[in-house]
C-alpha positions, 0 to 999 in steps of 0.5 A: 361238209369238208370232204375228208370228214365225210370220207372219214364217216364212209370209213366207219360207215365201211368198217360195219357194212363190211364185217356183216357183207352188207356193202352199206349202199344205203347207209352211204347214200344217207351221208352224201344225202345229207352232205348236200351231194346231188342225189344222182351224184351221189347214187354213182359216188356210192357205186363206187365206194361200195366196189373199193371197200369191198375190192380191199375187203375182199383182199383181206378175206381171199388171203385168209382162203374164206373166199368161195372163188367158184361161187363168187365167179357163178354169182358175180357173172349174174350179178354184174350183167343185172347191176349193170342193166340196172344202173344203166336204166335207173333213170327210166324207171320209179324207184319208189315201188321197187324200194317198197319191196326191197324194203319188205323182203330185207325185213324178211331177210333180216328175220330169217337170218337173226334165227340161232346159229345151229350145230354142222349141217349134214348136206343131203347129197342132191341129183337132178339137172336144176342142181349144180354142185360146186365144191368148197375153195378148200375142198372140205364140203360140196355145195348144192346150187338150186339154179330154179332158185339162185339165177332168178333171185340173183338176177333180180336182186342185182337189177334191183341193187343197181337201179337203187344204188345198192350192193346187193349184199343184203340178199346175197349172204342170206343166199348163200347161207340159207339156200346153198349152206355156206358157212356164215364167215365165208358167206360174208367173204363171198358177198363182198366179193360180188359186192365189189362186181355189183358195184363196178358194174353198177357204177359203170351204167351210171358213169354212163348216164353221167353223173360221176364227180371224180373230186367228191368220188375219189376222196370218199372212196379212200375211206372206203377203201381203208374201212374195207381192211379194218372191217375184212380185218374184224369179221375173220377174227369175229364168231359167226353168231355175232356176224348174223346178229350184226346182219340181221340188225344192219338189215332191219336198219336198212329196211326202215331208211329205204321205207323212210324214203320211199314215203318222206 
């Protein structure tokens, strides 16, 4: 397949991922797969999709203020240091299983998150040493990070995200939605955020294993980076609902291709 064609499909492919905050690693992986990329050429080449269209997003949504830096930061500290273990030790470990349960907790995600978008929530103010609160970018609202839940998770998940290839999207905006009441466009604007960090992070354990291929790379990442401002673009004009819808459905999508995989 000519190779602008294809960075045009990682364009479509981008403009969807990134108004739902998924980063779309799955999605990018299938293309290049069926291109007749190298798989481990592919895996870095998809790293390094993900962090451009979402570093071009993130300039979108960080001028319109949807992006909550303090969270983004705390997050992306954790993530970029598990993304990066990950990407580094992919090639000593059977991604077969961790597919498995990626697949069946996306599943889940995916459920809780196509649940209806209630009215405000009123936050309970929250005390005690396992809960940081962080305030808004805005100052408009206080977060409460349960650290119990948030490290662990974020630390797992973003092993996980970089052994696979993945973003680690698909966790993180229902992270940020259900467990620390982030508003669902600010929540996609934050994801693509650690998104970008994820990706580079992973795609630099990869780089060192050596499978970067900088002609098929750089292309592809152009149409990244141009999906990321057209979908960036979409999400801050798009109603929340339909936001969660996309997730959710994107999700379940996401959720049936790595269980494909795991078994054909």
């Amino acid at each position: 397949m000519n190779i602008w064609l294809l960075a045009f499909i990682i364009l479509l492919i981008a403009v969807f991922m990134v108004m739902t905050g998924h980063g779309g690693g799955n999605f990018f992986i299938i293309a290049l797969v069926l291109a007749g990329i190298d798989m481990h050429v592919a895996a870095t080449s998809v790293q390094f999709i993900l962090f451009t269209a979402a570093f071009f997003a993130m300039l979108v949504f960080g001028r319109k203020k949807f992006v909550e830096w303090k969270l983004a930061v705390l997050m992306g500290i954790l993530i970029g240091i598990s993304a990066f273990a990950g990407g580094f030790f992919s090639r000593y470990v059977d991604e077969k299983p961790l597919k498995l349960i990626l697949s069946i907790l996306l599943f889940i995600l995916a459920m809780l998150m196509i649940k209806p978008v209630k009215g405000e929530v009123i936050q309970n103010i929250k005390t005690g040493w396992r809960y940081l609160p962080v305030k808004s970018f805005d100052d408009t609202a206080i977060y409460y990070i349960n650290l119990l839940i948030v490290v662990p998770v974020v630390l797992s998940f973003g092993f996980i995200a970089g052994m696979v290839g993945i973003s680690g999207g698909s966790f993180m905006v229902p992270l940020l939605v259900l467990a620390c009441s982030v508003p669902m466009k600010n929540a996609v604007a934050t994801a693509s955020t650690l998104v970008a960090v994820s990706a580079l992070f992973g795609f630099a354990g990869h780089v060192i294993s050596g499978h970067f291929d900088y002609n098929i790379a750089v292309p592809l990442a152009i149409g990244g980076a141009i999906g990321g401002i057209i979908g960036g673009s979409i999400a801050i004009k798009s109603k929340p609902k339909l936001l969660k819808i996309l997730f959710a459905v994107t999700t379940l999508v996401a959720a049936v291709i790595m269980t494909y995989k795991v078994f054909y």
